[in-house]
GUSENU-591911 format. One line per field, with one value per residue (C-alpha): residue number from 1; x, y, z. Coordinates in pm, whole numbers. Layout:
<sites>
k <- NUM  ...
px <- X  ...
py <- Y  ...
pz <- Z  ...
</sites>
This chain:
<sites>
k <- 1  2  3  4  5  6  7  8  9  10  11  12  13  14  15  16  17  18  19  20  21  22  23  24  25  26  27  28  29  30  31  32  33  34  35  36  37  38  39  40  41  42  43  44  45  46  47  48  49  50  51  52  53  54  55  56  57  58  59  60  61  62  63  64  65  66  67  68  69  70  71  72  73  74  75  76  77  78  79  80  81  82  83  84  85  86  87  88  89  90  91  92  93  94  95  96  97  98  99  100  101  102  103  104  105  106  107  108  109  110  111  112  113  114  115  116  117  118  119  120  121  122  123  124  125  126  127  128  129  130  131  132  133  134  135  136  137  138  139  140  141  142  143  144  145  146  147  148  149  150  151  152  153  154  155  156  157  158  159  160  161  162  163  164  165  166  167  168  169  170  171  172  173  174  175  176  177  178  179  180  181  182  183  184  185  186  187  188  189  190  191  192  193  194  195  196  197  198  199  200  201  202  203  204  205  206  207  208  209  210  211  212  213  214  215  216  217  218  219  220  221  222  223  224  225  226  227  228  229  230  231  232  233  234  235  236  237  238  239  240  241  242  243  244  245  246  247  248  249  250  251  252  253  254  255  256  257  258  259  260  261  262  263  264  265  266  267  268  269  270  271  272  273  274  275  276  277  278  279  280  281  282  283  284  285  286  287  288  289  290  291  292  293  294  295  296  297  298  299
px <- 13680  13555  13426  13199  13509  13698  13403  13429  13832  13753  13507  13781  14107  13971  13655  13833  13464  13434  13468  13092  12997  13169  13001  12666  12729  12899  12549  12359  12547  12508  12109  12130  12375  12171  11879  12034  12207  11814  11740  12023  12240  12515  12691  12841  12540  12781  12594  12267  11960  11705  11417  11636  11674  11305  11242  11474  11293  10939  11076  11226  10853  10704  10968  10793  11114  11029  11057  11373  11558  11500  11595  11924  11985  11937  12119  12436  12318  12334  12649  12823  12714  12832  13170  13157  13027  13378  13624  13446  13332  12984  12859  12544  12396  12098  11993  11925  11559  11480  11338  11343  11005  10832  10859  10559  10660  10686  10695  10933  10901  11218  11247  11119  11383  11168  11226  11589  11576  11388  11591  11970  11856  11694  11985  11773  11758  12160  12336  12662  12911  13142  12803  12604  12843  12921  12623  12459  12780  12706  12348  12465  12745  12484  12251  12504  12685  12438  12717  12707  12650  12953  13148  13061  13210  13523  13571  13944  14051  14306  14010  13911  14048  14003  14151  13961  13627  13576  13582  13752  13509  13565  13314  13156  13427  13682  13621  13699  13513  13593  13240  13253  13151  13036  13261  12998  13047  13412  13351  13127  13449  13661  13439  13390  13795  13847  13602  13808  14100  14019  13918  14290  14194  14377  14570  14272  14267  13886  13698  13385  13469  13353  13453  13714  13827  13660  13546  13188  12959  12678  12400  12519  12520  12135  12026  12160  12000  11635  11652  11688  11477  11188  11228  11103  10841  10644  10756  10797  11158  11428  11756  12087  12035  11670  11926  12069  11754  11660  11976  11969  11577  11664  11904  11731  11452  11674  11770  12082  12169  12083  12465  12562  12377  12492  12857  12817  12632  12917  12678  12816  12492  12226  11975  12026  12034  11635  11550  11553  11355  10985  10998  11116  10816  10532  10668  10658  10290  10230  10396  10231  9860  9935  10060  9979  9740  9526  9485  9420  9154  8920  8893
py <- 5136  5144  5513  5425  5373  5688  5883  5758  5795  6150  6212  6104  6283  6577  6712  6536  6379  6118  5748  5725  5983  5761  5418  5575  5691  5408  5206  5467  5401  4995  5010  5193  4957  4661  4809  4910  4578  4419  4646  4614  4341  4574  4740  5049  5285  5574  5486  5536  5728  5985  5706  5448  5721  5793  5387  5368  5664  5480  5123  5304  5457  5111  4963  5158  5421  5745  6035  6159  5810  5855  6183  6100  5837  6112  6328  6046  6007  6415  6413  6123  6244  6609  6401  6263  6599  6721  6450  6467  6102  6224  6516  6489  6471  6226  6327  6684  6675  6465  6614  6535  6431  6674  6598  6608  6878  6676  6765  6636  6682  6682  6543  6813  6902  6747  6413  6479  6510  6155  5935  6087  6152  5826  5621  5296  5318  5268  4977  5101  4894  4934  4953  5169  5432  5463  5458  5745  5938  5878  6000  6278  6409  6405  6634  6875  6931  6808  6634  6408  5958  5977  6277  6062  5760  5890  6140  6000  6072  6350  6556  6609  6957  6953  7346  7461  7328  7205  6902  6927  6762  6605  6733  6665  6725  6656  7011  7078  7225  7327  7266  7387  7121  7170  7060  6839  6652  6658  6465  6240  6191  6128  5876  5645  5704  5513  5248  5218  5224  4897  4729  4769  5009  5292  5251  5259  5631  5605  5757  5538  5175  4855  4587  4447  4796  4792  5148  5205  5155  5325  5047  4970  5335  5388  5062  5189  5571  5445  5188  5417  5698  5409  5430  5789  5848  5715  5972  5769  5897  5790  5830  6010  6280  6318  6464  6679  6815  6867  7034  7262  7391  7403  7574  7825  7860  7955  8252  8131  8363  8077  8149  8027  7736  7706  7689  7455  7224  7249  7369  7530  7763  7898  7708  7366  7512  7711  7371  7377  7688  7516  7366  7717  7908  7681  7769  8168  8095  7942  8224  8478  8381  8319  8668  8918  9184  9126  8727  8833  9096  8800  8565
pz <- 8474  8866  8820  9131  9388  9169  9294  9682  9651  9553  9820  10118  9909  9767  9931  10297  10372  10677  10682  10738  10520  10233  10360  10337  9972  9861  10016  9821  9446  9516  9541  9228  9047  9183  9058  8714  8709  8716  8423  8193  8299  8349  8637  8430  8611  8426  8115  8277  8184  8279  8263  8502  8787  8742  8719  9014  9238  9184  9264  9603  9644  9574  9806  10102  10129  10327  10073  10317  10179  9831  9888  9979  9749  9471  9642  9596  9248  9192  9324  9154  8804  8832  8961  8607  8397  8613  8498  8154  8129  8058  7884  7953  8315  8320  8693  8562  8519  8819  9109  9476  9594  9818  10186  10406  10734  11031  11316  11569  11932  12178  12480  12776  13055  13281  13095  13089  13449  13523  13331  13417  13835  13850  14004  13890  13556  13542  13713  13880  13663  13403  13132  13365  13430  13091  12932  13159  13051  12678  12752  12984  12693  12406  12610  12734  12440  12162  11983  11641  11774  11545  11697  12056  11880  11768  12050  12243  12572  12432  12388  12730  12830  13242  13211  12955  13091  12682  12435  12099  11918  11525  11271  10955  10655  10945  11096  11456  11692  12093  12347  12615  12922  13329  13592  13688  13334  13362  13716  13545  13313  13571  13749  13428  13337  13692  13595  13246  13407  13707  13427  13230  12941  13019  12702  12493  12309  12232  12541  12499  12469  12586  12801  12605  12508  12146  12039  12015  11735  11521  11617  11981  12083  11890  12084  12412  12368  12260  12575  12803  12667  12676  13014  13045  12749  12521  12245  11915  11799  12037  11889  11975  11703  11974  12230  12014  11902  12274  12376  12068  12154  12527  12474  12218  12484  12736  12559  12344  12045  11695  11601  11922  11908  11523  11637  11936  11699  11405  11132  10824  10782  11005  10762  10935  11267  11197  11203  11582  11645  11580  11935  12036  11843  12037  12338  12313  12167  12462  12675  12423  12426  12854  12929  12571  12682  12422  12491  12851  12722  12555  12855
</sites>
């Protein structure tokens, strides 16, 4: 019996999780039926041990895997065994024991306003057809509203509310969300809908698309944000989930309340939102030991 697919049936029917959240599970449970096929000649990874995860985890470390990966991947592995404690296929859990390897704290630094500012004003960097236009949008919308790559991806043209001033935007777990947008963005909209529309995709539902009206996709939108963020730094992370992590500290150091910013950015618990608030921190030390008193007192 499949109890792998079972697993990724129940994931999309029961707990209602998204497309992509299932691929990237699914990619999770084959590297550790490849690996346990290696190791026993079988696929049935239900029949599995404690001392194959743990053979598994250091053949991930050997691999070169960042301890966030193998993370992840036990994380799947965690989940897809309490799936079978649940059904009562197994009785007794063989992930139990094993622990997540600790993660070293990094520390990543967002994009300033400033750099924002050079790469979206900077007519240059964009040309002024169909690809330019949209792809400063793209940029523009993950800034302003912090959205998901994948809530960009699957965000259609129904979702544009011109009266509302706000984007219904599709969640993790399929969970809705209204953000609200500028008029300026909404213009922005409505010059890249005209472009769409010359070009004979007005029927497409998908507000991103290319030029042959094919929606967007996970690697072509990454590709697109960390070319033109090479344009304005040097940082060493330049990804889409980068915007949101700049919107969500500018934002925070402009004075937005952390359950604001929690809601605008769809997260179930203020946890995942803290996450945000180091860039924050530095900059009222940097405000603090400029304008406290007592720092003034010791120069």
């Amino acid at each position: 019996m499949d109890y792998t697919q079972q697993f990724l049936d129940y994931l999309g029917l029961e707990k209602n999780y998204s497309a992509l959240t299932i691929t990237s599970y699914k990619r999770d449970l084959d590297d550790f039926i490849a690996f346990y096929q290696q190791e026993e000649n079988s696929i049935e990874i239900q029949e599995a041990k404690k001392s194959h995860i743990r053979a598994f985890v250091m053949f991930l470390s050997q691999e070169k895997k960042s301890e966030k990966t193998v993370n992840r991947k036990l994380s799947t592995l965690r989940s897809f065994y309490k799936y079978l404690i649940k059904e009562k296929v197994l009785t007794i859990n063989p992930i139990e024991q094993v622990h997540s390897l600790k993660r070293k704290k990094e520390v990543v630094v967002p994009f300033t306003q400033n750099e924002i500012s050079d790469l979206l004003d900077n007519e240059e960097h964009f040309s002024d057809d169909f690809d330019g236009v949209r792809d400063r949008l793209m940029i523009d919308l993950l800034y302003q509203t912090g959205i998901r790559r994948a809530e960009l991806i699957n965000l259609k043209e129904s979702d544009i509310d011109y009266n509302q001033f706000s984007i219904k935007v599709l969640g993790k777990r399929n969970k809705e969300r209204l953000v609200p947008v500028s008029k300026y963005l909404l213009q922005e909209i409505d010059i890249y809908r005209k472009q769409k529309n010359e070009l004979g995709l007005a029927q497409c539902t998908n507000l991103f698309v290319t030029k042959k009206g094919k929606p967007l996709y996970d690697t072509l939108v990454y590709s697109k944000v960390k070319h033109y963020l090479s344009l304005i730094s040097v940082k060493h992370k330049k990804s889409p989930h980068m915007l949101r992590h700049s919107f969500a500290t500018h934002m925070l150091d402009s004075g937005a309340d952390l359950n604001a910013v929690k809601d605008l950015l769809g997260h179930s618990s203020l946890t995942s939102t803290q996450v945000y608030t180091h860039g924050s921190i530095e900059n009222l030390k940097k405000v603090f030991n400029q304008a406290h008193p007592r720092e003034l007192k010791k120069e």
